[in-house]
N, C-alpha and C positions, 0 to 999 in steps of 0.2 A: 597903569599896566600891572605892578606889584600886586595890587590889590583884587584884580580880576583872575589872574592867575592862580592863587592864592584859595579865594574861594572858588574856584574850579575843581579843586581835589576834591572837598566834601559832597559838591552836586553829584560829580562822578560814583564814589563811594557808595552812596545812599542810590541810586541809578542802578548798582550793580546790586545789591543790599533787595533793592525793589522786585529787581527781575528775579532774583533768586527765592526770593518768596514766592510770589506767582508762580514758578515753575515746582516750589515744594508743594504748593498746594494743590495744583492741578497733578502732578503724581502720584500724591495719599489719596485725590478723590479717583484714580485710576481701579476699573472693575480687578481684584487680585485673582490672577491666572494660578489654577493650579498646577503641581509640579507630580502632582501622583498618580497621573496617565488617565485619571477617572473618563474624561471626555474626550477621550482616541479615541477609534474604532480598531482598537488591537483583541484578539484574543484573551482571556482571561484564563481559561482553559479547554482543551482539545482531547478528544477521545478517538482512540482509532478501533476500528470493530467494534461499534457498539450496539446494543439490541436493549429497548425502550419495552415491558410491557404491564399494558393495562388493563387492570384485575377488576369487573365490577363487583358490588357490592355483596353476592352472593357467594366470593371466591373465584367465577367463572372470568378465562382470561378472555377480553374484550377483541383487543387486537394487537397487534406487534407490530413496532416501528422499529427498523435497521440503518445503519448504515455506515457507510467508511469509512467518515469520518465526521466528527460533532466538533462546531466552531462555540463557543459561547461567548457573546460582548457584551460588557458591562455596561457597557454606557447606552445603550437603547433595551438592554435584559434579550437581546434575541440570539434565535439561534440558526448557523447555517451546518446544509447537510452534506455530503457528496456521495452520492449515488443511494439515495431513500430509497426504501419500500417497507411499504403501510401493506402488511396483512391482516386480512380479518378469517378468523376460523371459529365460524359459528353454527351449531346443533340447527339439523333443516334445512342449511341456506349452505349455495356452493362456495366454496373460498374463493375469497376478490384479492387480488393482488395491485398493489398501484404503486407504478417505481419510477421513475426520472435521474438527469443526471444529475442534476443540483434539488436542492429546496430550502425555503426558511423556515422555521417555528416562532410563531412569536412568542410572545413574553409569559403569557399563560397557556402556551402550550392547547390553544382553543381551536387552532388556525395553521394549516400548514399548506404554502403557499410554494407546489413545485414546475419548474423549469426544464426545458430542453430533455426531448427523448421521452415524451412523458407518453406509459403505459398504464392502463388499467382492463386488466384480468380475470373474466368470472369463468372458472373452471367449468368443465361438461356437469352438465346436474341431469340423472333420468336419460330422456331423449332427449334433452338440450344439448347441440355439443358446444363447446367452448366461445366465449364472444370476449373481443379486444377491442379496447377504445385506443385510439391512437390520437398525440393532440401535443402542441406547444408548451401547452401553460396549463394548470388544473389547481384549483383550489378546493383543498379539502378539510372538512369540518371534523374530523376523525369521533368526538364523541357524538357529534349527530349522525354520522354515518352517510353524510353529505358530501356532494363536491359540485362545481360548476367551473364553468370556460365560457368565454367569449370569441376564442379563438375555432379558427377551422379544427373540424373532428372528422376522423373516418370510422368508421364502426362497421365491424366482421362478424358474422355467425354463422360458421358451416362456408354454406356456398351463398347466403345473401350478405347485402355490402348494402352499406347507408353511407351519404358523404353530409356535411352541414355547415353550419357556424355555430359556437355556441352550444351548450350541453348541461343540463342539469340533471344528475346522479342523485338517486333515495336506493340505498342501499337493501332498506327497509323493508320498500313497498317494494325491492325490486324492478325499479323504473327508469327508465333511459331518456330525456326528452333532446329531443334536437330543437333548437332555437328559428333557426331562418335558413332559407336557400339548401335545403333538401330535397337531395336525390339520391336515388339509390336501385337495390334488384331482391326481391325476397322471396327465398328460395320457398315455392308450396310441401309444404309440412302433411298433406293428405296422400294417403298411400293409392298410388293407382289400383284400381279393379282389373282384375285378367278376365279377359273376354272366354264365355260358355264355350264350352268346345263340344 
């Protein structure tokens, strides 16, 4: 019995010895978490009133981006807006306005992807008078002068009205397309004749 007891301490020892090994080495192989916030989704820095504008290549300003406030996160490089508007003011062509209540930017600033309350505004040009697109969600390409939705649109000019799904914007060419499930009322643009008297 003396002798079993005896050798019982060293099994144990070596037991503990054993496990505590195992355990240092599955913690050194453990992925090391950083401590320097990099992979939060926290702010990095915040701007309030801020106006974005982009100058082409000739000096002439492109268009202007606003808003009330600019979020920037490091750890994906993106950016959120609260209460955007993407103007364009360009020589020919009437000013477009496009505002919502929220929006993102992404990481090169290629792609600006806006939310709720989402407006876009081509001022009266000539006898054109003013047309509003009204819509959820709008994605806009700002240097291509792009935007499209998937979402329901209403579209106003004057006194005709377009309803749809779905919308793709060429700034460019000037072009409005409505996707699917369109209807609407378009008001005749031909001036009546007064009858000979």
């Amino acid at each position: 019995m003396k002798q079993w007891s005896s050798a019982l301490l060293p099994i144990t020892i070596l037991t503990i010895l054993s496990a505590l090994t195992f355990w240092l080495r599955y913690a050194t192989e453990l992925d090391e978490t950083r401590g320097d916030g990099k992979h939060r989704h926290d702010p990095d820095y915040i701007v309030n009133d801020a106006t974005v504008r982009k100058v082409g290549e000739q000096g002439q300003l492109e268009y202007t981006l606003q808003a009330a406030e600019i979020r920037h996160y490091p750890d994906d490089d993106s950016v959120e807006l609260d209460q955007p508007k993407l103007v364009y003011l360009q020589p020919k062509k009437a000013p477009l306005t496009i505002s919502a209540a929220r929006g993102r930017l992404s990481a090169k600033w290629e792609r600006v992807d806006l939310d709720e309350q989402v407006e876009l505004r081509r001022e009266a040009i000539g006898k054109q008078p003013p047309l509003v697109v009204e819509t959820s969600q709008l994605t806009v390409l700002p240097d291509e002068e792009k935007a499209f939705t998937k979402s329901p649109v209403a579209i106003t000019e004057g006194k005709s009205w377009l309803k749809g799904v779905g919308l793709q914007v060429d700034h460019k060419l000037q072009t409005y397309l409505l996707e699917s499930r369109v209807t609407g009322e378009i008001e005749s643009h031909l001036a009546k004749k007064k009858p000979k008297t």
